[in-house]
ZAMARGU-4260 file (C-alpha; in steps of 0.2 Angstrom, whole numbers, plus 5000, padded with zeros to 4 digits):
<rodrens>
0) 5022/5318/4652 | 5017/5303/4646 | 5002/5292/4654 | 5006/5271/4652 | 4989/5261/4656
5) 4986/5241/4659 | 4969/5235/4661 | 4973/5217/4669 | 4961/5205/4675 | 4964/5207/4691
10) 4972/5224/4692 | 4972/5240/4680 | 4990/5249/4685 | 4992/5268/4679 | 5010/5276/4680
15) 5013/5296/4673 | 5032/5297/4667 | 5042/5311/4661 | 5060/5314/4657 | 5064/5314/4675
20) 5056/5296/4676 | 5042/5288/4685 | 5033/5303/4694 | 5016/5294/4699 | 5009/5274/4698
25) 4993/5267/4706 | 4985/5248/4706 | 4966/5248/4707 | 4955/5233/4705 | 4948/5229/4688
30) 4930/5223/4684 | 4927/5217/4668 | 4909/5221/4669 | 4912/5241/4674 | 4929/5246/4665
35) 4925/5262/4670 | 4927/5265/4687 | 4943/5255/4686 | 4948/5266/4671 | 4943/5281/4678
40) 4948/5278/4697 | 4965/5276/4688 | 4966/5291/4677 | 4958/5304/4691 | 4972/5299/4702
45) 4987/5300/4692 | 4981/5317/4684 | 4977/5326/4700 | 4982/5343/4699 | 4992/5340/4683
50) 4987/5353/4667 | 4982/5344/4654 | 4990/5353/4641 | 5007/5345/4651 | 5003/5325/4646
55) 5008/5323/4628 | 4998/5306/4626 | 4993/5292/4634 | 4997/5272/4629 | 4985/5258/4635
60) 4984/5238/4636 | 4973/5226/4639 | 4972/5207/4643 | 4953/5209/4642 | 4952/5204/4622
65) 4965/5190/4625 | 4956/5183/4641 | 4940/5184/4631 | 4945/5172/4619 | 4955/5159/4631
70) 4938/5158/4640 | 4928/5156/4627 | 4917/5173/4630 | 4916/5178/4614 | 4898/5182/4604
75) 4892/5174/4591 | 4896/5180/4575 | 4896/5177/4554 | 4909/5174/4543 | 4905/5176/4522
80) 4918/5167/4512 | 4918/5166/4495 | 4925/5149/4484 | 4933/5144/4470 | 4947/5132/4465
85) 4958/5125/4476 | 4956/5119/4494 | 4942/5120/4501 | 4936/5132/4513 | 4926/5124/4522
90) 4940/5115/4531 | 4942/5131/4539 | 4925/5135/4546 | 4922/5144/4560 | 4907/5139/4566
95) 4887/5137/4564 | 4886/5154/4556 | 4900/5151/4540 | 4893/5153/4522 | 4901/5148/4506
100) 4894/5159/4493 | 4901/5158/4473 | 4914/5171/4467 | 4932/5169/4464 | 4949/5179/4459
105) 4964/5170/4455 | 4981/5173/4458 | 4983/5190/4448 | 4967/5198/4454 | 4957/5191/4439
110) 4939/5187/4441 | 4935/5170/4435 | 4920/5166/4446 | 4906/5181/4448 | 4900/5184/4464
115) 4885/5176/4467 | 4874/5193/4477 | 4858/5179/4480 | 4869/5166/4490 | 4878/5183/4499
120) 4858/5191/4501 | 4852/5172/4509 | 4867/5172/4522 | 4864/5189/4527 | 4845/5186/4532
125) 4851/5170/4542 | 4863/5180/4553 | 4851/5194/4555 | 4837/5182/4560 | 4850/5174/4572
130) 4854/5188/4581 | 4872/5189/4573 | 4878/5209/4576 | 4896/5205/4568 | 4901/5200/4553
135) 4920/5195/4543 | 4921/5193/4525 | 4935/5185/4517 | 4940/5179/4498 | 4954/5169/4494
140) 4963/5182/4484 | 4956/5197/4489 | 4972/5206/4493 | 4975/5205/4474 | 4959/5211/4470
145) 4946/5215/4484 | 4928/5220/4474 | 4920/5205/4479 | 4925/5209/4498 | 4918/5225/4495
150) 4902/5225/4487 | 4898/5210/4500 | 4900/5223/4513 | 4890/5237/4503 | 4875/5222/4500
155) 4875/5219/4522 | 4881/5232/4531 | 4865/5241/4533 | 4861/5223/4541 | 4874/5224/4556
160) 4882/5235/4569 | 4901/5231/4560 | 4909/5221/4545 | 4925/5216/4543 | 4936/5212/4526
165) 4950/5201/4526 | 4960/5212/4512 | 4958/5226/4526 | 4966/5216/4539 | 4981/5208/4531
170) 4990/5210/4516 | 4997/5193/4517 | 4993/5179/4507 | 4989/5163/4520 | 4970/5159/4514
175) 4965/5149/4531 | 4974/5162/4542 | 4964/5177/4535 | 4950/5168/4536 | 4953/5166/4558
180) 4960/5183/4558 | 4944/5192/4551 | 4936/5180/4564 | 4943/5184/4579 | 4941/5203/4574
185) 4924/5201/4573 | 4922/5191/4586 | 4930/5202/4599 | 4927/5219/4594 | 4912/5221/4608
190) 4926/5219/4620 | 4938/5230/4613 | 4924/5241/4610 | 4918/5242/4628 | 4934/5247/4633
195) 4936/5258/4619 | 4921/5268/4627 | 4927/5267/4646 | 4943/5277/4642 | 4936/5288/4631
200) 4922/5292/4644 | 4934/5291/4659 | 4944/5307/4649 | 4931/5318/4644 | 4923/5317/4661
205) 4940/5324/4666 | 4940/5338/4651 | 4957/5328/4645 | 4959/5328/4625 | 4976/5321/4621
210) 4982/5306/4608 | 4978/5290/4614 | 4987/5274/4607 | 4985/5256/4611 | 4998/5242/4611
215) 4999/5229/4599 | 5005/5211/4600 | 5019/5215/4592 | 5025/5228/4604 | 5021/5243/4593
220) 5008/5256/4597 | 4993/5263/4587 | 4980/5275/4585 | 4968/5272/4599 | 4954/5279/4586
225) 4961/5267/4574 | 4960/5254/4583 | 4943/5251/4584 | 4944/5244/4564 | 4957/5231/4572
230) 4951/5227/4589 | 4963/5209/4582 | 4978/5219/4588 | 4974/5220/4606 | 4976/5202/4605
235) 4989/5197/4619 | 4993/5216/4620 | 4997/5211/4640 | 5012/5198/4637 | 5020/5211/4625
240) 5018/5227/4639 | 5030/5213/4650 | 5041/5211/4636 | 5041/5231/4634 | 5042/5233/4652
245) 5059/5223/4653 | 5068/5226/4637 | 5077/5243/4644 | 5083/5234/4657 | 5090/5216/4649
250) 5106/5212/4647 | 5114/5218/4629 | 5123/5204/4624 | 5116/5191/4634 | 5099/5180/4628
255) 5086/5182/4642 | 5070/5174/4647 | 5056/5187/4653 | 5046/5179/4664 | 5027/5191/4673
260) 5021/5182/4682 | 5005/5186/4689 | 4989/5179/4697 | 4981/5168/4686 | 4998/5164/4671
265) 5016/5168/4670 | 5018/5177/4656 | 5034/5173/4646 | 5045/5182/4632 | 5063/5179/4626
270) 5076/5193/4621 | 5094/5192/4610 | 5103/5203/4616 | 5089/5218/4622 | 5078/5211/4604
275) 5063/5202/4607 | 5058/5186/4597 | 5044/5188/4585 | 5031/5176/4579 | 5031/5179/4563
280) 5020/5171/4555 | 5005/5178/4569 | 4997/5173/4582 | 4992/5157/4587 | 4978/5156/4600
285) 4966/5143/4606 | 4968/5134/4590 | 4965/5149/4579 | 4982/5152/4565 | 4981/5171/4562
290) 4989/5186/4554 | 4993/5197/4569 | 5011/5199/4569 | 5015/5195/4587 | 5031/5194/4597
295) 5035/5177/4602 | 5028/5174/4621 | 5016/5160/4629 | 5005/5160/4645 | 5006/5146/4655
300) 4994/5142/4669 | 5002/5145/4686 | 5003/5161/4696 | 5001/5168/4715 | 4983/5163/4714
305) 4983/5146/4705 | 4971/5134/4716 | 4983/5122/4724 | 4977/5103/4727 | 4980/5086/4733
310) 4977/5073/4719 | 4978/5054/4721 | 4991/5060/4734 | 5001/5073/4724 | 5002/5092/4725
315) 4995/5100/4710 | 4996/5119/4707 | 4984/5127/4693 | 4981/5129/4678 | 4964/5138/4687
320) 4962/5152/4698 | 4945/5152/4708 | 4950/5169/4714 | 4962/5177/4727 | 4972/5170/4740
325) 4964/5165/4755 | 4973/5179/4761 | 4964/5192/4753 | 4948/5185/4754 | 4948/5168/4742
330) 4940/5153/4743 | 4953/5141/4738 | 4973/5139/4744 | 4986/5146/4734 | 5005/5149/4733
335) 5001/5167/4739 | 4994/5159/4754 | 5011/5147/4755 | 5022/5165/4755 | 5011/5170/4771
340) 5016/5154/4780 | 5033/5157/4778 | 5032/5175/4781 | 5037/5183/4764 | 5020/5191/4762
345) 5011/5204/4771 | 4995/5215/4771 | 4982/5201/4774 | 4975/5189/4784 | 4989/5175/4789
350) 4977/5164/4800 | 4968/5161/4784 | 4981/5159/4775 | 4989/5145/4788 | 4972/5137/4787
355) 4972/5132/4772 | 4991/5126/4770 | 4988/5116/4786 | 4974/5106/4775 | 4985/5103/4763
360) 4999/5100/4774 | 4990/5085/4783 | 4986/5075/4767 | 5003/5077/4763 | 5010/5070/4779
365) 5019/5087/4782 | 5019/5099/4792 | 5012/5117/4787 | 5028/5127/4784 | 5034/5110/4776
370) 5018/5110/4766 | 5021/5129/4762 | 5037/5127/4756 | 5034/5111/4748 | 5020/5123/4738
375) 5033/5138/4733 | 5047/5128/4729 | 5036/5117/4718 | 5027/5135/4708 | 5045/5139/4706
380) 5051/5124/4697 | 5035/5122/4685 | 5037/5141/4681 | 5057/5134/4675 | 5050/5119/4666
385) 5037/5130/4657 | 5053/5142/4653 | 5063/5129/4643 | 5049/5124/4636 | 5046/5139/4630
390) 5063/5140/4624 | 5063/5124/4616 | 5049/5127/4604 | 5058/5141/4597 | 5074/5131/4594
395) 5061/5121/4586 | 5058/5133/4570 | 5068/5146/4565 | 5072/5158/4575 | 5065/5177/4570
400) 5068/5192/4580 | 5060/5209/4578 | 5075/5215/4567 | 5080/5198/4558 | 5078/5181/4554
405) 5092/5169/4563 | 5092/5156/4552 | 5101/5141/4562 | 5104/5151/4579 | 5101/5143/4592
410) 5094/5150/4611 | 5103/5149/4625 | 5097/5160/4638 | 5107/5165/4654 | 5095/5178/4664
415) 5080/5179/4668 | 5071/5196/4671 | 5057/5195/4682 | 5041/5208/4685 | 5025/5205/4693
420) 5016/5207/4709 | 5025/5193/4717 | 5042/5196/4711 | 5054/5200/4726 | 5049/5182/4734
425) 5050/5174/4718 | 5066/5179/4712 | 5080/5173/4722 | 5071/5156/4723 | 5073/5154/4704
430) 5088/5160/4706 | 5096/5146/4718 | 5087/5133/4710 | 5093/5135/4693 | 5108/5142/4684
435) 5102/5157/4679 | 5107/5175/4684 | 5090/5183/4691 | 5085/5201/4690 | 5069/5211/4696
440) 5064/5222/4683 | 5062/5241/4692 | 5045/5243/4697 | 5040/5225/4695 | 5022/5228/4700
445) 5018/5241/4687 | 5033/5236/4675 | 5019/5234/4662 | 5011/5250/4660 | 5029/5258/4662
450) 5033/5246/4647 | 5015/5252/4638 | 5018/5270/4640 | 5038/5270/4634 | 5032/5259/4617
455) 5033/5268/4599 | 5020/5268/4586 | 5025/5254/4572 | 5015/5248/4557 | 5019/5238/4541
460) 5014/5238/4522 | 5011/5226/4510 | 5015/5231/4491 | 5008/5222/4476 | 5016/5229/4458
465) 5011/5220/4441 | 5023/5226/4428 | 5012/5219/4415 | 4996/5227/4420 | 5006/5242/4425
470) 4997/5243/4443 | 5003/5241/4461 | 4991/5241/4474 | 4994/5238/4496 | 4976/5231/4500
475) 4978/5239/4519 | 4981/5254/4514 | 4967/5254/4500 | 4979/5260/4489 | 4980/5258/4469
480) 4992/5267/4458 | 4996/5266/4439 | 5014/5261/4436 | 5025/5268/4421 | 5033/5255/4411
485) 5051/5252/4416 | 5046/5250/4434 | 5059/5238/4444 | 5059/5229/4460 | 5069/5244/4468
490) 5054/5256/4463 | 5045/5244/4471 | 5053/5247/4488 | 5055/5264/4485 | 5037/5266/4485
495) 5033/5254/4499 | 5045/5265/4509 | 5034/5279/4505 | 5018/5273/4509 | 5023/5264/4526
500) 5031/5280/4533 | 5016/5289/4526 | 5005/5278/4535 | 5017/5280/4551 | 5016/5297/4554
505) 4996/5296/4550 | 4994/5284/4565 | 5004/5294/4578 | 5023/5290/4576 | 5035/5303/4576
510) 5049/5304/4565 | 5063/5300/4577 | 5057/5285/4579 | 5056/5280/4563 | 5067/5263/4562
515) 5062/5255/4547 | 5063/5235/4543 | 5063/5227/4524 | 5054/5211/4529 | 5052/5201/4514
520) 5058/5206/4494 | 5049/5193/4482 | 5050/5197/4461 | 5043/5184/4450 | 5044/5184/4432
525) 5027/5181/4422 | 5027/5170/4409 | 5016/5170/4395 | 5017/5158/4375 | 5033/5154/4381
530) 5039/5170/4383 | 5040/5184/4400 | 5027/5196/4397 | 5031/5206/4415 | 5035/5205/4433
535) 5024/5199/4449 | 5035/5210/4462 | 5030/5209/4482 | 5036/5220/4495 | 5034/5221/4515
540) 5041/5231/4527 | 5038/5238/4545 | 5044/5253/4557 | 5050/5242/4568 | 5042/5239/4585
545) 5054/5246/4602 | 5054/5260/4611 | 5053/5277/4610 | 5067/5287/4606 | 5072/5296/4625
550) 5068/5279/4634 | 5085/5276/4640 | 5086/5294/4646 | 5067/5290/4658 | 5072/5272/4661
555) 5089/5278/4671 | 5079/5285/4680 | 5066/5273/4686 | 5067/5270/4705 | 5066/5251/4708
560) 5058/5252/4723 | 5037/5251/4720 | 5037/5260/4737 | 5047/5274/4728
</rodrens>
């Protein structure tokens, strides 16, 4: 059995499936400021009276670290950069707390600046006089050579509560991107940390030791434990449980649009034929350019709960959510409140609902079910318009799925697979107002943590070889090995297989789902008096995100029917 869990910001859902499908699911309110009761409500219910030795792990996301940063709830932390030639890094600041201290490597790993242990000492006493708990630390070429990375940790960490090195975090060489990505780590590893802390607590109070994993942007699990060095990958670990969710349920040979949409944003994702698009470059959020490999989706601001308005005589619907629908309780209307007019919702208080509508429907010059229907056709057309947006932006670039790069493809998507609370009322509407062919994903309400739980463990590896200095080095993997001489680029990948299965296996994956991805294949020759002295080679590759490897035979079996 296998436990799927998804702490939303509204709702945390919990579902327990085995290889007879979906056997139990529940929906219980989340509060950030107490993950967990929700945690542990959810838990205790779906683990009634089931052994423990039974479930063989449990998978989790969260929107909490991505909601943290969209709102701008993040602590104030540090970052320690170190210079040297080229551009300047202070174009890249992150804030009051960002210090430029001397010590540089180039290219090759070769020190040509020392690092300057005064300027790194002075920056640390600021911090720590500020307040500061969290730290990132980040050289230009650290992933080449990281000792000044390293002994700027050994000099502060008795000083803070965690430090974060950029060669750690990514092996890839984008200077500014490393630089947001240890960031953004730092800066929400209280959040991931809390939750970290409510899960584990929630299962020991329950005597329930099992593997825990946690999904990644990318839709790849890992290592719960492991984790909590790279709280960064939690980062929009929500929109990839919807892409997760849908994918054994898209369309083979048909491009599709995933579209979740939930109270406050409709999430949205597009799959090539059952293959999600990747970012590949990493995720971009709130103006931060990182390095956390991400499959390709965007948030937009419209939902059930989105605050809908009259302005200068226009209906306007989002981009906020002042809480639920006045049917549940809310202070503001909302197209949920629209669906009770027209009686397509239940379970709440209609007269509220109606309220509200007729408020609206009066500076309108309408009346209320014209008003409510004015509100749910209008949702439904800006959730379209935000999907060929969507797709249009990735037309824009090349176009990079989770196996390959497409290079000149262009999208052009027929379906749309639609999960989320309010996706029975929602999908036919799309469906007759556009030309796409409209499916509900089974169990659209907790399609997400069905997604979480079914998602295999991935990772990559970054592989460095100098022929010349006879070394080869994966700065992730604090890995360093003398080479012989005759060592060739196929070596080279040799090895890197090695080590990312290695690294694999160590983070939970199992060997049947071991579907590995050369992503990139670089050999540069080195040049020297005019003549090649060696070989610059530079490998990365992945096990590549999907699911896990009997999900076909428990997604057949998935009622799709939530009352099921």
């Amino acid at each position: 059995m296998i436990i799927g869990l998804d702490v939303g910001g509204t709702h945390t859902d919990v579902v327990l499936l085995d290889e007879n499908g979906l056997q139990r699911r529940i929906k219980v309110a989340t509060d950030a400021s107490s993950l967990f009761d929700a945690v542990f409500s959810g838990l205790t219910h779906i683990t009634r009276d089931i052994p423990a030795d039974q479930i063989s792990h449990a998978v989790l996301s969260t929107t909490l670290t991505t909601n943290a940063i969209v709102q701008q709830k993040l602590p104030t932390v540090g970052m320690i950069v170190t210079c040297g030639p080229g551009i300047d890094p202070e174009y890249f600041r992150t804030g009051e707390h960002y210090y430029l201290v001397a010590g540089a490597m180039d290219h090759s790993g070769r020190e040509i600046c020392a690092l300057d242990e005064q300027a790194v000492k002075d920056a640390a006493d600021k911090m720590k006089a500020a307040g500061i708990e969290y730290v990132g630390v980040v050289g230009k070429f650290s992933i080449r050579n990281p000792a000044h990375e390293m002994r700027i940790r050994e000099i502060i960490a008795p000083m803070f509560e965690k430090v974060f090195l950029g060669h750690n975090i990514s092996g890839s060489f984008s200077f500014p991107r490393r630089i947001a990505t240890a960031f953004l780590n730092a800066s929400i590893y209280p959040v991931h940390k809390n939750f970290f802390e409510a899960v584990k607590q929630s299962l020991e109070q329950q005597g329930i030791d099992l593997p825990i994993y946690i999904l990644k942007a990318d839709g790849g699990t890992m290592d719960f434990d492991t984790s909590i060095d790279f709280p960064g990958q939690s980062i929009l670990s929500g929109p990839a449980a919807s892409v997760m969710g849908s994918i054994a349920f898209a369309p083979p040979d048909a491009e599709t649009i995933v579209l979740d949409i939930g109270g406050t944003t409709t999430d949205m994702a597009v799959l090539i034929n059952g293959i999600p698009v990747l970012a590949p470059h990493g995720i971009e959020i709130k103006g931060y350019k990182t390095l956390i490999r991400a499959l390709h989706t965007q948030s937009v601001g419209i939902g059930g709960d989105s605050v809908v308005r009259v302005t200068g005589g226009e209906l306007t619907i989002g981009p906020d959510r002042s809480g639920p629908a006045l049917a549940y309780g809310g202070p503001e209307p909302t197209p949920t409140d629209a669906l009770f007019v027209l009686g397509k919702a239940g379970e709440g208080d209609r007269q509220k609902a109606e309220n509200g509508i007729s408020a609206i429907a009066k500076e309108l010059g309408l009346s209320t079910e014209q008003a409510a229907q004015k509100i749910f056709d209008q949702t439904c057309r800006r959730i379209l318009d935000y999907a060929r947006q969507t797709v249009e932006k990735i037309n824009s670039k090349p176009v990079y799925t989770v196996r390959e790069a497409l290079h000149g493809h262009r999208i052009n998507p027929t379906h749309l697979l639609v999960l989320g609370g309010p996706t029975p009322q929602f999908a036919q509407h799309l469906e007759s107002i556009s030309d796409y062919t409209v499916h509900m994903v089974p169990q659209w309400d907790v399609a997400n943590a069905v997604g979480t739980a079914l998602s295999r463990t991935t990772c990559e590896v970054t592989l460095f070889a100098d022929t010349y200095k006879l070394e080869a080095s994966a700065p992730e993997e604090m890995f360093v090995q003398s080479l012989k001489p005759g060592f060739k680029l196929a070596d080279a990948r040799q090895m890197a297989e090695e080590l990312l299965k290695k690294k694999a296996i160590r983070e939970g994956a199992r060997t049947e789902d071991l579907e590995t991805d050369l992503l990139e294949e670089f050999e540069f020759n080195m040049v020297r008096d005019f003549r090649m002295i060696g070989k610059n080679i530079r490998i990365k590759t992945q096990v590549r995100p999907g699911l896990i490897h009997e999900y076909r035979q428990i997604a057949e079996k998935i009622p799709r029917d939530p009352a099921c």
